[in-house]
Every structure is written in C-alpha cells, then in structure tokens.
C-alpha positions in Angstrom: 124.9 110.8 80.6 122.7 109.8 83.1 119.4 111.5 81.3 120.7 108.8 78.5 120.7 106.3 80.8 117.6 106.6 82.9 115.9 106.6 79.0 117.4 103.2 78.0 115.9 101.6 80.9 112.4 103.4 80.9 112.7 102.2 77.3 113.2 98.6 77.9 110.3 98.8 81.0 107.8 100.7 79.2 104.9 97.8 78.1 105.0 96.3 81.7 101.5 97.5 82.9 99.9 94.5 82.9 102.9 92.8 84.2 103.2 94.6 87.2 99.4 95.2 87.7 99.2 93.4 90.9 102.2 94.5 92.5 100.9 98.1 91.2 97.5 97.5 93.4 99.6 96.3 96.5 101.4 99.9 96.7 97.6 101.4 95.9 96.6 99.7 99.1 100.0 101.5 101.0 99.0 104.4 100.1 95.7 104.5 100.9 96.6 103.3 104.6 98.9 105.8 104.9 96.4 108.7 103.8 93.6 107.2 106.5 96.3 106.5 108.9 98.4 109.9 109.4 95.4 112.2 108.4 96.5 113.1 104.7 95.1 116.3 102.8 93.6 116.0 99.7 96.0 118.9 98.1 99.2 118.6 96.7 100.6 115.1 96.1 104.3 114.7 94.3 105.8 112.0 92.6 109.6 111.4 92.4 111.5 109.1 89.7 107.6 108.4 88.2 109.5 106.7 84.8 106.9 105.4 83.1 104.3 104.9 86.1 103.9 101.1 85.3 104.4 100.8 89.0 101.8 103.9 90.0 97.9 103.4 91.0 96.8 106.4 88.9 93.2 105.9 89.5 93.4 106.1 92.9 95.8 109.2 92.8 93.7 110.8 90.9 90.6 110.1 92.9 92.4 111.7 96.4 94.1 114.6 95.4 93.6 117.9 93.7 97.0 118.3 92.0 99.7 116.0 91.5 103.1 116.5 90.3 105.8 114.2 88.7 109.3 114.4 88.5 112.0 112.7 86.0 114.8 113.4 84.7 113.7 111.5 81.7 110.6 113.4 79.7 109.3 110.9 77.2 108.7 108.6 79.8 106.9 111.0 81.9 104.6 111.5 78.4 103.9 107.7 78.5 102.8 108.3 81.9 100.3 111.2 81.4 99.0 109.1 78.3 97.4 107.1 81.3 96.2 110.0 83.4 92.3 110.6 83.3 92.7 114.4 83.7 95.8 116.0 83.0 94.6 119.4 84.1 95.6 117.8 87.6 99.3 117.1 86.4 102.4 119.1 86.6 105.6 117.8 84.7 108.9 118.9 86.3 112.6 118.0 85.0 115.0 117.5 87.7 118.1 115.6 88.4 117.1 113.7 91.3 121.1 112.3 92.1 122.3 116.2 91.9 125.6 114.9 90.7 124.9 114.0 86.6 126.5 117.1 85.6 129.7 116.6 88.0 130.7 113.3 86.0 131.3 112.3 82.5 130.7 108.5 82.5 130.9 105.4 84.7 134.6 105.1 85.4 134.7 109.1 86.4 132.0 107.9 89.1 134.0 105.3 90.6 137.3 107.2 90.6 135.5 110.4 92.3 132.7 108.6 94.4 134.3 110.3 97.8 134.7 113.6 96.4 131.2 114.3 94.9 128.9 116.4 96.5 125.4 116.2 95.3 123.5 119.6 94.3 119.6 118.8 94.0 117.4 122.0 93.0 114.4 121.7 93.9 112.8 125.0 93.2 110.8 124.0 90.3 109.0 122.7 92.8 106.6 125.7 93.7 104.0 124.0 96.0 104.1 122.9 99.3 103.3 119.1 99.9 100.4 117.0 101.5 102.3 113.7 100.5 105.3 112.7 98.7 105.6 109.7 97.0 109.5 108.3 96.2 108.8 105.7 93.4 111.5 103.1 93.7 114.3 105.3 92.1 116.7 105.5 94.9 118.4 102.3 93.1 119.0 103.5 89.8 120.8 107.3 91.5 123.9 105.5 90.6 123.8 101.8 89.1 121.9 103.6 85.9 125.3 105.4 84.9 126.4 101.8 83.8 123.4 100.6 82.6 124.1 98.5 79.3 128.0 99.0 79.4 130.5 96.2 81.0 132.2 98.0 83.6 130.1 97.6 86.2 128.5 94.8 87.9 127.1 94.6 91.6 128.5 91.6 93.0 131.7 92.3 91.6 132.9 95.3 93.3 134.8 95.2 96.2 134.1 96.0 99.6 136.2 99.2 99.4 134.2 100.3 96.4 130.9 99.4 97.3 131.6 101.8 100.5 132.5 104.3 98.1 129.2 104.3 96.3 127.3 103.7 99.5 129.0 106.8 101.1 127.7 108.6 98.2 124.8 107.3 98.2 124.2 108.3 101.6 125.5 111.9 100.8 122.6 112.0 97.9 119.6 111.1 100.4 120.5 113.3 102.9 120.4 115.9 100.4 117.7 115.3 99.1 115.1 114.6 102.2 116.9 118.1 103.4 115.4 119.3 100.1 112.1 117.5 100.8 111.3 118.7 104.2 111.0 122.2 103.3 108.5 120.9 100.6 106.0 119.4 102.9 103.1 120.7 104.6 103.8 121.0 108.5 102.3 116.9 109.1 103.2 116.2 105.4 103.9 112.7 104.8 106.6 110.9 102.8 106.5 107.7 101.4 109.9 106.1 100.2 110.0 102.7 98.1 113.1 101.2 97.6 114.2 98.1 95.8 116.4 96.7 98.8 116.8 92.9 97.9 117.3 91.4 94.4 116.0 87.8 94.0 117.2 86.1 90.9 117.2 82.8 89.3 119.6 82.2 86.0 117.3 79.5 84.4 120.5 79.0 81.9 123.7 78.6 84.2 121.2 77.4 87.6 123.1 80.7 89.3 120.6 82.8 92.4 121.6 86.2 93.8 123.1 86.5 96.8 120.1 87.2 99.2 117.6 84.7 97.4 118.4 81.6 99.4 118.9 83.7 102.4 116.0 85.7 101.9 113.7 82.2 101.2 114.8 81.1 104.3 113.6 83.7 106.8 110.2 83.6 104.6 110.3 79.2 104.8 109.7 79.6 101.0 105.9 80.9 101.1 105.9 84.5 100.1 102.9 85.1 102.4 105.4 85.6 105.1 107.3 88.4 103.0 106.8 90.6 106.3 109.3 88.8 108.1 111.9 90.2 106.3 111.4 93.4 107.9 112.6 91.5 111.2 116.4 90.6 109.6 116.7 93.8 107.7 120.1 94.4 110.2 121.2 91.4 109.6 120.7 91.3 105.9 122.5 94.8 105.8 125.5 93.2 107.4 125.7 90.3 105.0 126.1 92.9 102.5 122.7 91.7 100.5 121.0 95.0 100.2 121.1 96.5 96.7 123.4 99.4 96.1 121.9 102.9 96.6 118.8 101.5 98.4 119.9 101.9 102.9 119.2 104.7 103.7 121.2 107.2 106.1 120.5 107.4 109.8 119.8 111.1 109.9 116.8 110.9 108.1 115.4 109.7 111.7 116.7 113.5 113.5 114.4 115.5 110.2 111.7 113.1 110.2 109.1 110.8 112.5 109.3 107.1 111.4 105.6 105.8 111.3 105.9 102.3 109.9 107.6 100.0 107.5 106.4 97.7 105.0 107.7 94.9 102.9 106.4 94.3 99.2 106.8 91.5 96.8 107.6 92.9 93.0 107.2 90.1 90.0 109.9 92.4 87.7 110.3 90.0 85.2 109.6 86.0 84.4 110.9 85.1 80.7 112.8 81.7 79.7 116.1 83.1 81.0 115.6 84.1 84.3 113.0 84.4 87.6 113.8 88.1 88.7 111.9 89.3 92.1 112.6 92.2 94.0 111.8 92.9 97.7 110.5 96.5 98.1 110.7 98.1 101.6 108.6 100.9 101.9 109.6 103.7 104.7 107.0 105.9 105.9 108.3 108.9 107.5 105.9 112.3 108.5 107.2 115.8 109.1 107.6 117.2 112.8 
C-alpha cells in the first residue's frame, strides 16, 4: 500500500523543478557547509526518500563525490531522478522500505488501530558501502501520513491527542530504528544530514482558513522571512503547542548514537496556485558519528 502511495504523490510532484529551484540551491549551500565544516570525504554519499529529486542539488553532488546512492521505495520516480544525473555510472539505485512497517499493515485504518503494537523492521543490507555522508531528503513526514494520501480517513488536525501520540510513538519507534540502522553505515566521522518538514504554513485563498502554526510561526519571524532562523529559538515551544507536523520530532536518543553539530531552518515555496499559499519550514539536523 504504501509503495502505491508514495507513487501518487511523487506523481502529483514530479514537474516542480523549476518551482522549487531556489529552495533546491538553499539545501546546495547546507550541504556544502557541512562538507567544509566537519571535514567530509569525497567517497560514498547516500540519499534516502530521493522521490523525484526536485528538491536535490545534483550538480553539486555530482561534482563532490565519487559514488552516490539513492533510495526509494518508489522506482519510477527514482528513473525521473537519474534522467537528471550527468553521469549515471556514479549512481546506485536501491529499493527499500524506509518506514519498515508497509508489509505489517493492510491500509490506513489497520495503521491507526495497531500504531502501539508495530515494530518497524528496516533492512538495510542492500546497502553494501560504508558512508562519507548521508543525506535524509525530507521523507520522514510522509513514513506514515502517505498511507492516507488521497483517501478521507485521515486528516492532521483532526485527530485527537490520544491518536496523534499513537502515531508519534510510532514514529519515534521508526527513527530510532532506522538511525540504529544508519550508524553502522557511516564511515567512523561520517556525517548525517536529516531534513524534515516540521511546520506547515497554509493559506485557503477560498474559505480565508491558515494552519495552525502560520500565525504563530509569522509572529516569532515579525512577518519577514529573513528572520526564518528564529524559529529555531521556539522549536520547544512550538512542539508543545502541538504545531509540528506528524512524523517530523525526532526521538531523544538519537543525541546518545550521535554528535549534534548544528541546526538549520529552511524556507520551502511547495506550492502557490489560486487556491491556496502552501509553505513549509524545513529544519535541518546535522548530526556526525562518534
């Protein structure tokens, strides 16, 4: 299900290159501080939840490092992607489940009703290299929220406390799993590089309606997107009004396997049509191996 899933919305993403070019440069520039700042190799660099790449400086991966692999779940996607690449020779195309739990459940309301039981299983071992740098392309979101993507049982702001702790939990229980996973995968000073979607800001040009953190979110910036940064200064805060999206906190163990270099806050332009405004906030976690 959630291969069929993760296709529908790669499908309905797929022509935003230009779109999303300068949000696409912005990451480019995070990544090429990170390489100069915690003394990246030039060898082995893998992407997780790559989709279609829209979002991905291929130019500039392709200039720094000698092989590059990207994982989906979803294969024609990953195609479009390499349709981009300059030198494919470079690339290695791997399948994997990145949630571990798609073959546990049978559609959305089997995911509610089991959310505390499921225990995630993610293999990497297609993964036969060890790692300079990882890169976690803004996937962590969709682990769970894509198993109701265009179906009506499921809608963020709906669910109840109870339930969103559920998915949370699980959400949690996926991470852990899979940094565990990653760890072993990285070169001894290897570096990690997790984007996550972490605050929806959305206008409904029809009904006037804005998501739960854009007014909050527009405050702490005083309405100028220059001062995006400050966000990273509420992030507790935010957490506790319940305005992060589900799937995208991450659990506090990651801070015993890894070192926590820095943070960084990025402004995505997702989509502008005569309906609706839709930003996202992107925090970006940079964590190195010790």
């Amino acid at each position: 299900m959630l291969q069929k899933q993760l296709t529908l919305m790669n499908i309905d993403t797929r022509e935003q290159w230009e779109e999303w070019a300068q949000y696409r440069n912005t990451i480019g520039e995070v990544i090429k501080k990170c390489i100069e700042r915690y003394g990246v190799n030039n060898g082995n660099l893998l992407l997780l939840g790559v989709g279609n790449g829209n979002d991905i400086p291929v130019e500039l991966l392709e200039s720094k490092f000698n092989n590059i692999t990207i994982v989906d779940l979803d294969d024609g996607a990953l195609e479009r992607f390499l349709a981009r690449v300059s030198d494919k020779k470079k690339f290695n195309k791997v399948i994997i489940d990145l949630s571990g739990i798609s073959n546990q459940i049978k559609n959305a309301k089997e995911l509610l009703n089991r959310a505390t039981s499921i225990q995630p299983v993610i293999d990497l071992s297609k993964l036969d290299k060890t790692y300079d740098l990882v890169v976690n392309c803004c996937f962590s979101t969709q682990l769970l929220t894509s198993h109701f993507y265009g179906t009506n049982e499921f809608q963020t702001q709906s669910l109840s406390p109870k339930v969103g702790q559920k998915l949370n939990e699980l959400s949690n229980r996926i991470h852990s799993s899979l940094f565990s996973g990653l760890k072993s995968k990285l070169v001894s000073n290897g570096v990690i590089i997790h984007m996550t979607d972490t605050f929806e800001l959305k206008h409904n040009k029809i009904t006037g309606e804005y998501s739960p953190a854009m007014l909050p979110v527009s405050k702490i910036i005083k309405g100028d997107w220059r001062n995006i940064h400050l966000v990273l200064n509420h992030l507790q805060q935010l957490s506790r009004d319940g305005l992060y999206i589900l799937g995208s906190a991450l659990p506090p163990e990651l801070n015993d396997m890894f070192a926590t270099r820095t943070l960084f806050s990025l402004l995505w332009e997702f989509l502008h049509d005569d309906e609706e405004d839709r930003n996202y906030i992107v925090i970006v976690y940079v964590f190195q191996n010790q």
